[in-house]
C-alpha positions as CSV (number, residue, x, y, z in Angstrom):
1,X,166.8,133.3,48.5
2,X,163.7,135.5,50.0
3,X,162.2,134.6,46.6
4,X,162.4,131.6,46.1
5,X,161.2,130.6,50.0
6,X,157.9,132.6,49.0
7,X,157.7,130.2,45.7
8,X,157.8,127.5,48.1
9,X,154.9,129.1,50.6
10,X,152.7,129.7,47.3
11,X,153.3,126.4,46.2
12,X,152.5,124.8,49.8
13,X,149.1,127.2,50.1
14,X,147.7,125.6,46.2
15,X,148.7,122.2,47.0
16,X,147.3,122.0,51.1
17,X,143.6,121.7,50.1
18,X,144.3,119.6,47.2
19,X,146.2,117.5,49.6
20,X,143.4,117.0,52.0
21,X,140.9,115.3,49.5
22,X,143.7,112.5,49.3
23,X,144.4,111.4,53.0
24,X,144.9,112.3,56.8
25,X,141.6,114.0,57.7
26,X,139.5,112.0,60.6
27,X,136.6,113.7,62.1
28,X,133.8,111.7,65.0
29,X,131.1,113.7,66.2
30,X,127.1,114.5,65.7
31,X,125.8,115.8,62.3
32,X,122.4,117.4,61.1
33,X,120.4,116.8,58.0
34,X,119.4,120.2,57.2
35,X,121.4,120.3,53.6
36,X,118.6,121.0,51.2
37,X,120.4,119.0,48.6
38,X,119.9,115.2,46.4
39,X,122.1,112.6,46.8
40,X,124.7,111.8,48.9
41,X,126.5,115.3,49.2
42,X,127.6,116.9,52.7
43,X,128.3,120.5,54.0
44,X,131.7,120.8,56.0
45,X,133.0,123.7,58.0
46,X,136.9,123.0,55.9
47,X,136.9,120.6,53.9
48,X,137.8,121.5,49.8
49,X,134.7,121.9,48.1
50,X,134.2,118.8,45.6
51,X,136.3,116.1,47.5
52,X,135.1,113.3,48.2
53,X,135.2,111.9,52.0
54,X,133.6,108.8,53.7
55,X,131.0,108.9,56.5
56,X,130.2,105.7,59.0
57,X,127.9,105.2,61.4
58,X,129.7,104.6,64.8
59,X,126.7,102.9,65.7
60,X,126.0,100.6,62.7
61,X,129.4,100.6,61.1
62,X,127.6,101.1,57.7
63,X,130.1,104.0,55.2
64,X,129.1,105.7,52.2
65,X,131.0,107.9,49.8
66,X,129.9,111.6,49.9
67,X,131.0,114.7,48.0
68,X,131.4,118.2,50.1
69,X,129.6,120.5,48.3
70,X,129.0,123.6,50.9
71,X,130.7,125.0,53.4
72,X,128.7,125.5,57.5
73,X,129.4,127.2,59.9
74,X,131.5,125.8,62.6
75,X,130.0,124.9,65.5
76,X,130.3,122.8,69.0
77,X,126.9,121.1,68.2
78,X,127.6,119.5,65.1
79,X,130.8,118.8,62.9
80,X,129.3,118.3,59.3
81,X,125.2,118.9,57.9
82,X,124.3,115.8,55.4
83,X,121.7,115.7,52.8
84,X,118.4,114.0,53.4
85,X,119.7,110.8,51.4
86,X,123.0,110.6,53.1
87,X,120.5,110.5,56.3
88,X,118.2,108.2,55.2
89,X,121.2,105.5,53.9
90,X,122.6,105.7,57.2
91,X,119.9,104.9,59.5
92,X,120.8,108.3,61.7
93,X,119.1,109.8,64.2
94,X,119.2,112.6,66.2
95,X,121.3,111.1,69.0
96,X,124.0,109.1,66.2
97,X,127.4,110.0,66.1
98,X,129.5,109.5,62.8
99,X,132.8,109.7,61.2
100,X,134.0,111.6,58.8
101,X,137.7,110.6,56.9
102,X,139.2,110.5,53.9
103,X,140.5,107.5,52.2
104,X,145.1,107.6,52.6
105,X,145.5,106.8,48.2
106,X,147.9,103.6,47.7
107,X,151.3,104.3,46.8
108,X,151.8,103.9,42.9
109,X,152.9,100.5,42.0
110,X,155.9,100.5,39.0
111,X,154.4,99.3,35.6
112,X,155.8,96.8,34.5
113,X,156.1,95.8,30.9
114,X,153.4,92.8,31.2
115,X,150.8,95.0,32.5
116,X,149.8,98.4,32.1
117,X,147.8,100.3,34.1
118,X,146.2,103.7,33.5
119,X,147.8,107.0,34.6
120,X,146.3,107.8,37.7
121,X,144.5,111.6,37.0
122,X,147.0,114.2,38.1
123,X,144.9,116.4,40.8
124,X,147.6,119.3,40.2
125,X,150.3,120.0,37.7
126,X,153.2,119.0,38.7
127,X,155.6,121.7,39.6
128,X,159.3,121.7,39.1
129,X,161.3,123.8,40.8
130,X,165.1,124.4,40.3
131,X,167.8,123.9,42.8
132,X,168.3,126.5,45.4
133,X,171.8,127.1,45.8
134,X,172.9,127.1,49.6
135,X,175.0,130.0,50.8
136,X,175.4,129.1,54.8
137,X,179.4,128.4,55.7
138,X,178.2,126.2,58.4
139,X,176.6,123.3,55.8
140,X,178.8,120.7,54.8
141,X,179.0,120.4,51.2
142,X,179.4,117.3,49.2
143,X,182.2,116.9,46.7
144,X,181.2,118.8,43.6
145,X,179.3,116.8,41.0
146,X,179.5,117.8,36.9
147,X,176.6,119.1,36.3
148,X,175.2,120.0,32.5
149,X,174.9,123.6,31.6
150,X,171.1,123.9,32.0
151,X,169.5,127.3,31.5
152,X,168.0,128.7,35.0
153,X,164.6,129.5,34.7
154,X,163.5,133.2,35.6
155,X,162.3,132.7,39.9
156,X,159.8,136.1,39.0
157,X,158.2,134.2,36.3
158,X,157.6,131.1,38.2
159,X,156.4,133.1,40.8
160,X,154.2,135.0,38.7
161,X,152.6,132.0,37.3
162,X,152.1,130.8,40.7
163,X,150.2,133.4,41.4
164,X,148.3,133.3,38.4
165,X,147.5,129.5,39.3
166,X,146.5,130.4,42.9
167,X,144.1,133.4,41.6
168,X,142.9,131.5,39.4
169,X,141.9,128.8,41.2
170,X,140.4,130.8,44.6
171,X,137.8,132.6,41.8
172,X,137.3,129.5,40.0
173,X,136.1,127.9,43.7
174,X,134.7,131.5,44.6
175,X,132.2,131.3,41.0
176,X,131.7,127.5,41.7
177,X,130.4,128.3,45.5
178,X,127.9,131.0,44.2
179,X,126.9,128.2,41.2
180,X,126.1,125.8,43.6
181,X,124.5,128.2,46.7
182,X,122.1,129.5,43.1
183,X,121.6,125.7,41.9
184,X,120.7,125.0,45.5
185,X,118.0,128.1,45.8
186,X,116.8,127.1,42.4
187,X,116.1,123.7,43.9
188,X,114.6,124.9,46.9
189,X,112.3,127.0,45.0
190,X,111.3,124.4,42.5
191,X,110.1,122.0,46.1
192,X,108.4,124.9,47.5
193,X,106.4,125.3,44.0
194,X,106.0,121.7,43.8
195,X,104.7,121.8,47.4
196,X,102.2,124.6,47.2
197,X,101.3,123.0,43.7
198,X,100.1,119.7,45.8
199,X,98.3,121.7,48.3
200,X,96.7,123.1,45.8
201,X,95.8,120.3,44.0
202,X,94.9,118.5,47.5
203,X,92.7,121.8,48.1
204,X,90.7,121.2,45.0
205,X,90.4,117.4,45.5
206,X,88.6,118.6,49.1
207,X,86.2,120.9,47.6
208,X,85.8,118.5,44.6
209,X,84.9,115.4,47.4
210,X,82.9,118.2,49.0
211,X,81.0,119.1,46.2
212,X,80.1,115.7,45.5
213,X,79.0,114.7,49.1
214,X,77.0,117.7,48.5
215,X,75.6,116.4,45.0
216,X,75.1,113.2,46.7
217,X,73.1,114.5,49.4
218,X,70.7,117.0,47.5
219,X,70.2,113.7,45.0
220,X,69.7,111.8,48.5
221,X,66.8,114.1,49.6
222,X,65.1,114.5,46.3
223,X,65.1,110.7,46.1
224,X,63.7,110.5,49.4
225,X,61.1,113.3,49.3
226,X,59.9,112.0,45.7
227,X,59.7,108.3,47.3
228,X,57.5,110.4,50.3
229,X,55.2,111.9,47.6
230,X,55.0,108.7,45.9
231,X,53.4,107.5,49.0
232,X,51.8,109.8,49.7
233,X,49.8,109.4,45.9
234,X,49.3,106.0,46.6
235,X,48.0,106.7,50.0
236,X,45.6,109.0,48.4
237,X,44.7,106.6,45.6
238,X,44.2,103.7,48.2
239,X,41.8,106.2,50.4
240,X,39.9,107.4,47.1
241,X,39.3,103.7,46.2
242,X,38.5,102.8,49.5
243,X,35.7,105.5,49.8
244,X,34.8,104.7,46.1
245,X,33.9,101.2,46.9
246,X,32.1,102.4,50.1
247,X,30.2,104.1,48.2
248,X,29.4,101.5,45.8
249,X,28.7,99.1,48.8
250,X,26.0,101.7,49.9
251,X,25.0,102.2,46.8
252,X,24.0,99.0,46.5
253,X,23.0,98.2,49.8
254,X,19.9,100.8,49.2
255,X,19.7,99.3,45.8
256,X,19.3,95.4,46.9
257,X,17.6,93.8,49.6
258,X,18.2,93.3,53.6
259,X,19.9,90.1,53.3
260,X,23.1,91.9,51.6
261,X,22.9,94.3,54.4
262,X,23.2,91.5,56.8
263,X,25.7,89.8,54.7
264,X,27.5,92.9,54.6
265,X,27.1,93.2,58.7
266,X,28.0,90.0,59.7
267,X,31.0,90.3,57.4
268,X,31.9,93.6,59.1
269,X,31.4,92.2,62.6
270,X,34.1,89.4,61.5
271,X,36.6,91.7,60.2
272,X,36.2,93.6,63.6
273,X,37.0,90.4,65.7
274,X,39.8,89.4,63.0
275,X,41.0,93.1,63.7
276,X,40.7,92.6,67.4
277,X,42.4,89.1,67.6
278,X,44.9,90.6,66.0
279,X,45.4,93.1,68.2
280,X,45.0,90.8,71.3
281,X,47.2,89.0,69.5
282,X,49.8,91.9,68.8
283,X,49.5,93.4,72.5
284,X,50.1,89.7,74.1
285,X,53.2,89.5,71.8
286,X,54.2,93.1,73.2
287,X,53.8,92.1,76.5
288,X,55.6,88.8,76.0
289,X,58.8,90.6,74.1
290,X,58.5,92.5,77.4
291,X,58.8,90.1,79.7
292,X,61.1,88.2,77.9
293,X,63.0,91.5,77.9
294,X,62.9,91.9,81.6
295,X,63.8,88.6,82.2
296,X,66.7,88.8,80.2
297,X,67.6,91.8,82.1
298,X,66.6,90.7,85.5
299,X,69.3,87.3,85.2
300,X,72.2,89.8,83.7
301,X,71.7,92.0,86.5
302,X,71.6,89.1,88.5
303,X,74.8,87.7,86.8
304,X,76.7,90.7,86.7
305,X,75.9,90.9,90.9
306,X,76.8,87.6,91.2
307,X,79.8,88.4,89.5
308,X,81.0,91.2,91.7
309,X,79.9,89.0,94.6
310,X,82.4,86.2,93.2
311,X,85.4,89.3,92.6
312,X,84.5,90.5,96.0
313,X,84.5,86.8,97.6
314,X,88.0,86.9,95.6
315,X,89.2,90.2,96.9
316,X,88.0,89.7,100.3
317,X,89.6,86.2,100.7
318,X,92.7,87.4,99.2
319,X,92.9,90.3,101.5
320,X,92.5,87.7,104.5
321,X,95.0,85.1,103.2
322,X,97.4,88.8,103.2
323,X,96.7,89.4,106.4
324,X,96.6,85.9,107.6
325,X,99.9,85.6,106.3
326,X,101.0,89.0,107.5
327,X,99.7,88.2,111.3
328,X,100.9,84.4,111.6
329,X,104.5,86.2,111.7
330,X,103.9,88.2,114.6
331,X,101.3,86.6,115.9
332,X,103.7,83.9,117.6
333,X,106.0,86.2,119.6
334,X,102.6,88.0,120.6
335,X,101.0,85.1,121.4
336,X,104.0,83.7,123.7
337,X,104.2,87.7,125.1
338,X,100.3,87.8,125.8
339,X,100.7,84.4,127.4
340,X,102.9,85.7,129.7
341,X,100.9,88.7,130.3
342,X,97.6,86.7,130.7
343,X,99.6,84.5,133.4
344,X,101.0,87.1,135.5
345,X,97.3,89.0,135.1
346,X,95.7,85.7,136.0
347,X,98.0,85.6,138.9
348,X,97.5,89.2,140.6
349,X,93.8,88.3,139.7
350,X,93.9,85.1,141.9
351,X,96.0,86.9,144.7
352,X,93.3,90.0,144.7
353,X,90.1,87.3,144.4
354,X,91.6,85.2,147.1
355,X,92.2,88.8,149.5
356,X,89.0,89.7,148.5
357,X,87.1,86.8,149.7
358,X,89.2,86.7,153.4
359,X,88.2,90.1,153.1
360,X,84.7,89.3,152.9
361,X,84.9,86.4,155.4
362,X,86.2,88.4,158.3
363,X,83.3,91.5,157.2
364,X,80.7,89.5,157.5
365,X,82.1,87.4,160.6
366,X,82.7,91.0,162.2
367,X,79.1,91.8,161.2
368,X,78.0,89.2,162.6
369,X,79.9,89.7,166.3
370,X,78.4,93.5,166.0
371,X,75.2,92.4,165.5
372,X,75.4,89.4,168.2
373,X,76.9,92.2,170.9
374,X,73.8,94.3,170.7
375,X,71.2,91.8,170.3
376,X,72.7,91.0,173.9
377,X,73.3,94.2,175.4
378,X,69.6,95.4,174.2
379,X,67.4,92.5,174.2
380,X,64.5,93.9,172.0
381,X,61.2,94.1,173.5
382,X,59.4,92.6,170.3
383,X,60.3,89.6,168.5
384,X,63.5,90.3,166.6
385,X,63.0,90.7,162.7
386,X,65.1,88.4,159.9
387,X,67.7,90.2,159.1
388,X,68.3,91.2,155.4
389,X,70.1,88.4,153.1
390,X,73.6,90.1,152.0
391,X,73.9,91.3,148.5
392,X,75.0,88.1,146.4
393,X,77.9,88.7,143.9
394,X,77.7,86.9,140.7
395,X,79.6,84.0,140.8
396,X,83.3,84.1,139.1
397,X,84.4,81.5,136.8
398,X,87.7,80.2,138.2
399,X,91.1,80.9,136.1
400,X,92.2,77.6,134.2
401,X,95.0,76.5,135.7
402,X,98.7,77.5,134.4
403,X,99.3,74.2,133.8
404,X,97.4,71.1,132.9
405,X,99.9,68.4,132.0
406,X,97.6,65.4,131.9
407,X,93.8,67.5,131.7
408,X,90.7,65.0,132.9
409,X,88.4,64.7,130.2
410,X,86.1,67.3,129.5
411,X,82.0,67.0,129.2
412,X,81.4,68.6,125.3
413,X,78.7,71.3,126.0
414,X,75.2,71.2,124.9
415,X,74.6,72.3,121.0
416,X,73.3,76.1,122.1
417,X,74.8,76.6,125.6
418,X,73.5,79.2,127.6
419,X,75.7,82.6,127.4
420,X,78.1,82.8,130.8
421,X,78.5,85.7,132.7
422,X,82.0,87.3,133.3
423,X,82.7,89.5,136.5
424,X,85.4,91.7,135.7
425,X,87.4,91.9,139.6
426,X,88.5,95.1,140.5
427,X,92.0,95.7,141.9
428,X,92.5,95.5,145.7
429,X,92.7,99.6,145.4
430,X,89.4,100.5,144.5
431,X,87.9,97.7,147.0
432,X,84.4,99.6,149.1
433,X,85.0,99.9,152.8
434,X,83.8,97.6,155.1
435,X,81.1,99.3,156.5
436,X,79.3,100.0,152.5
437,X,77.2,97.6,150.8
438,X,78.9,95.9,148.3
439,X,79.1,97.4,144.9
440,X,77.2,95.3,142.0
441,X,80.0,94.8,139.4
442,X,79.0,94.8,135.5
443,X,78.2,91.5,134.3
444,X,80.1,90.6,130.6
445,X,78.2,88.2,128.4
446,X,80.4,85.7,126.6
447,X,78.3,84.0,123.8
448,X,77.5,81.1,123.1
449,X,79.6,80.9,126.8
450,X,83.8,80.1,127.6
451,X,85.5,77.5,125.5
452,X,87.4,74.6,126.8
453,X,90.7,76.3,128.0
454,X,92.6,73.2,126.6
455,X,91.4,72.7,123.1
456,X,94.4,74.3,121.4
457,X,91.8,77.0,119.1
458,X,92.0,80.1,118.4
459,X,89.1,82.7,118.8
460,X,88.3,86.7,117.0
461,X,86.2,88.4,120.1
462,X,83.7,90.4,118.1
463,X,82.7,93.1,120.8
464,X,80.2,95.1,119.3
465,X,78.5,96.3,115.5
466,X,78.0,99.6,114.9
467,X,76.2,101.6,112.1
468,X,78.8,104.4,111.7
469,X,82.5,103.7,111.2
470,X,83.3,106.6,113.5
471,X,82.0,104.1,116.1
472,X,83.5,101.8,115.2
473,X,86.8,103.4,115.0
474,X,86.9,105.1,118.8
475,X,85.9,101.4,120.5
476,X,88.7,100.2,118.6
477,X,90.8,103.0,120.0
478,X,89.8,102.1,123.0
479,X,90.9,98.5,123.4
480,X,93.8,98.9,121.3
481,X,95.1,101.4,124.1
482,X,94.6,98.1,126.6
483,X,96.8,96.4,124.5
484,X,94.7,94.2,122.5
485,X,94.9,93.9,118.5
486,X,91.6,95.1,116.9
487,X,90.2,94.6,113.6
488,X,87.2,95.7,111.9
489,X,85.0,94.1,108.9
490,X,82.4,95.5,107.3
491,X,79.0,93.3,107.0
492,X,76.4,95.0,104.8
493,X,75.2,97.7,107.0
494,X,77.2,97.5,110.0
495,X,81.1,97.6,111.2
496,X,82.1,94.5,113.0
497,X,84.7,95.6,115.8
498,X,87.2,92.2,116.8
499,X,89.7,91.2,119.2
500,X,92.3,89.0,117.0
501,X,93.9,85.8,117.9
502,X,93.1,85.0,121.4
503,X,93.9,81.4,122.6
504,X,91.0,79.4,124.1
505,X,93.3,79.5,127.0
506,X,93.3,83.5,127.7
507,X,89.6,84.2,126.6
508,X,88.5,84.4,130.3
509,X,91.5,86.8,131.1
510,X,90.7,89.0,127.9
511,X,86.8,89.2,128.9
512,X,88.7,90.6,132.0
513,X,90.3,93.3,130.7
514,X,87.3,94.2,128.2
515,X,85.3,95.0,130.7
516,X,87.5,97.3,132.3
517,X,86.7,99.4,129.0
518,X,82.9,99.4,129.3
519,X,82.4,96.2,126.8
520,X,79.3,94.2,128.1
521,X,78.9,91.3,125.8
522,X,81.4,89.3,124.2
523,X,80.8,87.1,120.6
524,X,82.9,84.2,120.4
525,X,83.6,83.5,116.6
526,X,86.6,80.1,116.0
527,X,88.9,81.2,113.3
């Protein structure tokens, strides 16, 4: 029994691999192309050498029929290593996945005596094995059947053969690896030759292209220094001719009389004006190539600035629409914040104006009691002198009024108006004493003077230019920390300092609160 179960293990070891060419094997994963092989062959860590497998493209869905012919190493990276071709067919990169499976064979249809089909090739000898007779009590046995006598074959011997088969077969696989692993070093070694044979060949082609630019130029300067000597011998001849016929001219000017020498003269005095119309003629062409030239470059300089003018134009008016577009956002809630701010300032400004003057009223009335009191208590014994007129404060420009619902019409102002003056009023704090001389105020210049309060426009405050940006930058600090909104533009030479977006109706407060900051004159520019 022990025998014939190890008949059955030999028999299942030679049949397994043969098995696995025929159906059962699936296989997805990434591949290389490192086989140095032709045609569509593959290496695979277990497949049976010389069975045939498909492989697909996961990608592409395009299969092709391969044959295993090596065995790689297992590995987590890759499952199989195809030949360049099987690469190539398949469109793969480096990223591609594929499947590897072998085809499940049809199950044999029965001949029937109409048709006949070919035996299908037998892949191993069929093996018959006799009955093993079962000794277990336990088994149910079926009735007894009549059975011929048959002769029982010897289990040894079909053992034996067995393992004569199996031998066989593992060194027949063993002699086929080693063929193939030298066929495939013979072929490596025949594309190496081949490759160092076309470097070679490639290496001589250089030096042979070499050797003829070289040829080329060595015929080059030959040609060119026997085309210099050339002219060089005609020069010479021309020169030799020339002084030979000078020679005969004076030879024959001592030989004949004065009227050749004239002739001769006169002709050499019109050759000398031919020569120097000519060049009068050649110098005035110079100098007219020259201008031309200038000209030409003077009007593409000029183009190319008026270019950049026009992309700068383009830039700059871009960037405003931007931040046109980015201020008109914010600039109503500001506008309906500042006009609340401008009313309540216009309001503490009209409270403080208003003590100011009574202020004023009842100093000067007390004054003028003081001064009454002693004139009478000390009569003065010479006639009295005029007393000194008080110190006259510029005058203020009243606050519009908060609201104008039905405003009287308003006189349009004179094409250049005069610049008005602006008194910025202090706060009731810092008001002098009584008994000091009043304190001259600075006076703010608003140019070309303060817009009607009830046209509806909107005006950029341009409070000073400066030649350096770090100027610039700290007077913007400045009035930006009074809570205006400050831009800055540059103009050439100069940086332009701005107040944005004040309403016709608030200029006179913001002149107010720009002189509290030192600003003395004030440009009024409509948006």
């Amino acid at each position: 029994m022990r025998r014939v179960l190890f008949g059955l293990l030999a028999v299942f070891l030679f049949v397994s691999p043969v098995m696995a060419q025929v159906g059962g094997f699936s296989q997805t994963g990434k591949v290389t192309h490192d086989l140095e092989a032709t045609g569509f062959t593959i290496g695979h860590p277990s497949l049976p050498l010389n069975s045939k497998v498909q492989v697909v493209n996961t990608l592409t869905r395009k299969e092709i029929e391969v044959t295993v012919i090596s065995r790689v190493a297992p590995s987590a990276d890759r499952i199989a290593d195809l030949s360049p071709s099987v690469w190539i067919e398949l469109g793969l990169t480096s990223s591609s996945e594929v499947r590897i499976y072998s085809k499940t064979p049809e199950p044999q249809r029965p001949v029937t005596q109409s048709v006949e089909k070919p035996a299908e090739p037998a892949i191993v000898p069929p093996v018959v094995l006799p009955p093993v007779p079962q000794t277990s009590q336990a088994q149910v046995l079926p009735p007894p059947v009549p059975v011929p006598d048959v002769p029982v074959p010897d289990v040894a011997e079909i053992m034996a053969q067995f393992t004569t088969m199996f031998l066989e077969t593992l060194i027949e696989l063993e002699v086929r690896d080693i063929e193939e692993a030298r066929a495939a070093r013979e072929a490596r070694e025949v594309r190496e030759a081949r490759d160092i044979e076309e470097a070679r060949a490639a290496r001589e082609a250089r030096e042979a292209r070499e050797a003829k630019d070289i040829e080329d130029a060595r015929i080059a300067r030959e040609a060119r220094e026997a085309r210099e000597a050339r002219e060089i011998e005609e020069a010479r001849i021309v020169r030799e001719a020339r002084e030979a016929r000078e020679a005969r001219m004076i030879e024959e000017a001592a030989r004949i009389a004065m009227e050749v020498r004239e002739a001769r003269e006169a002709r050499e005095i019109e050759e000398a004006r031919i020569a120097r119309e000519a060049r009068e003629a050649r110098e005035a062409r110079m100098i007219e190539e020259a201008r031309i030239a200038r000209e030409a470059r003077e009007a593409r300089e000029a183009r190319e600035f008026e270019e950049a003018r026009i992309a700068r134009e383009i830039r700059e008016a871009r960037e405003a629409r931007e931040i046109e577009e980015a201020a008109r956002i914010a600039r109503e809630a500001r506008e309906a914040r500042e006009a609340r701010e401008f009313e309540e300032m216009a309001r503490i400004a009209r409270e403080a104006r208003e003590a100011i003057e009574r202020e004023e009223a009842a100093r000067i009335a007390r004054e003028a009691a003081i001064a009454r009191a002693a004139l009478e208590a000390n009569p003065p014994a010479s006639p009295p002198q005029a007393a000194p007129p008080p110190v006259q404060q510029p005058p203020a420009i009243p606050p519009p009024p908060a609201t104008a619902p039905t405003p009287p019409p308003v006189q349009q102002p004179p094409a250049n108006p005069p610049p008005q003056t602006i008194s910025p009023t202090p706060p009731p704090a810092q008001q002098a004493p009584a008994q000091q001389a009043p304190v001259q105020q600075p006076v703010i210049n608003v140019i070309p003077g303060l817009p009607d309060p009830n046209n509806g426009k909107i005006y950029n405050l341009q409070v000073g230019a400066f030649a350096s940006i770090e100027s610039a930058m700290d007077i913007s600090q400045k009035i930006r920390n009074v809570g205006f909104d400050v831009f800055q533009e540059f103009n050439g030479y100069t940086y332009r300092v701005l107040v944005k977006d004040i309403p016709a109706s608030m200029v006179y407060f913001a002149a107010q609160r720009l002189g509290i900051v030192g600003i003395k004159e004030i440009w009024l520019r409509e948006r």
